[in-house]
C-alpha positions in Angstrom: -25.4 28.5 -29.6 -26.3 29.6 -26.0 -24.1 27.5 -23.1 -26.6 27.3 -20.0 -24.2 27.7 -16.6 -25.7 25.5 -14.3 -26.0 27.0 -10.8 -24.2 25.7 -8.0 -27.1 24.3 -6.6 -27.4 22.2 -9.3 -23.9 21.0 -9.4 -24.6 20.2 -5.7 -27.3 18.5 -6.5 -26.2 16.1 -9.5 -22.9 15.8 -7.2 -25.0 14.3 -4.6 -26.9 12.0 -6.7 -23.7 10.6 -8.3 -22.0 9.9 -4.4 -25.5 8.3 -3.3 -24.8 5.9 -6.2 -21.5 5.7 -5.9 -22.6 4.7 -2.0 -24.8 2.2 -3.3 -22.1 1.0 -5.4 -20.4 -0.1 -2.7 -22.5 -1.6 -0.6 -23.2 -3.9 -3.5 -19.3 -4.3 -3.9 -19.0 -5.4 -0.5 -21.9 -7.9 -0.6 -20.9 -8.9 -3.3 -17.3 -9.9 -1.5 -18.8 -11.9 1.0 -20.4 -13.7 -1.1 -17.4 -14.6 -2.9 -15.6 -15.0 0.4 -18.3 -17.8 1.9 -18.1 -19.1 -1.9 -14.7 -20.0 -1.4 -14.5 -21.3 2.3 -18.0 -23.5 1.2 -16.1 -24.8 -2.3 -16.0 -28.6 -2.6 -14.0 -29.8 -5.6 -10.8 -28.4 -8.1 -12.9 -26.6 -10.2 -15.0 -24.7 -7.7 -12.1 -23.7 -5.8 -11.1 -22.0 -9.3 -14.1 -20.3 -9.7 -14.2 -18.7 -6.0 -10.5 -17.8 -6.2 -11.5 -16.1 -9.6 -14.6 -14.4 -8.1 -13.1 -13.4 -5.0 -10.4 -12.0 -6.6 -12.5 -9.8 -8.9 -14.7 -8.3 -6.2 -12.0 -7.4 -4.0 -10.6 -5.6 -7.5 -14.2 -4.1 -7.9 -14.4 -2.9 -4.3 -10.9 -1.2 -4.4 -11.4 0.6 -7.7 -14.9 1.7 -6.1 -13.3 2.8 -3.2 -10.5 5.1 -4.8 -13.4 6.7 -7.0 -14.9 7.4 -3.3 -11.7 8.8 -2.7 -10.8 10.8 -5.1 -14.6 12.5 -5.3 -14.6 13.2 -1.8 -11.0 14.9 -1.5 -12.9 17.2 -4.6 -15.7 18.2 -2.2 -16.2 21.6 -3.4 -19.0 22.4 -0.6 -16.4 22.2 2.1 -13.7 25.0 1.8 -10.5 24.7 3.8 -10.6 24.2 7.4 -14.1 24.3 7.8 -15.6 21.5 9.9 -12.7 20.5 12.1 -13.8 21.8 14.5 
């Protein structure tokens, strides 16, 4: 059984897709926030009040664990060695 290396240029690549997603991700995480935010100031009785605490409270969860994979693939960036760009 033959292992094919992938280039570097291909791990760039397929590392680039997955943070445009990841990106995307986001985005959607933070729409989908606000959404839960105006749900909650526009809630009218006991039980929607319920549901837009419960909703808000899950897309602020979703947005931080989104956020923290951001994180962590970023501080991985292998395309950028050591003290390049500061400058």
């Amino acid at each position: 059984m033959i292992l094919r290396l992938k280039t570097k240029r291909e791990q760039a690549s397929v590392q680039s897709v997955e943070r445009q997603s990841l990106i995307a991700d986001i985005r959607r995480a933070e729409q989908e926030r606000k959404v839960a935010e105006w749900r909650f100031h526009h809630a009218l009785g006991e039980d929607h009040v319920d549901y837009a605490i419960y909703s808000l409270e899950a897309a602020e969860k979703k947005l931080g664990m989104l956020l923290r994979q951001a994180k962590l693939q970023w501080e991985d960036r292998p395309e950028r060695k050591e003290g390049e760009g500061a400058g």
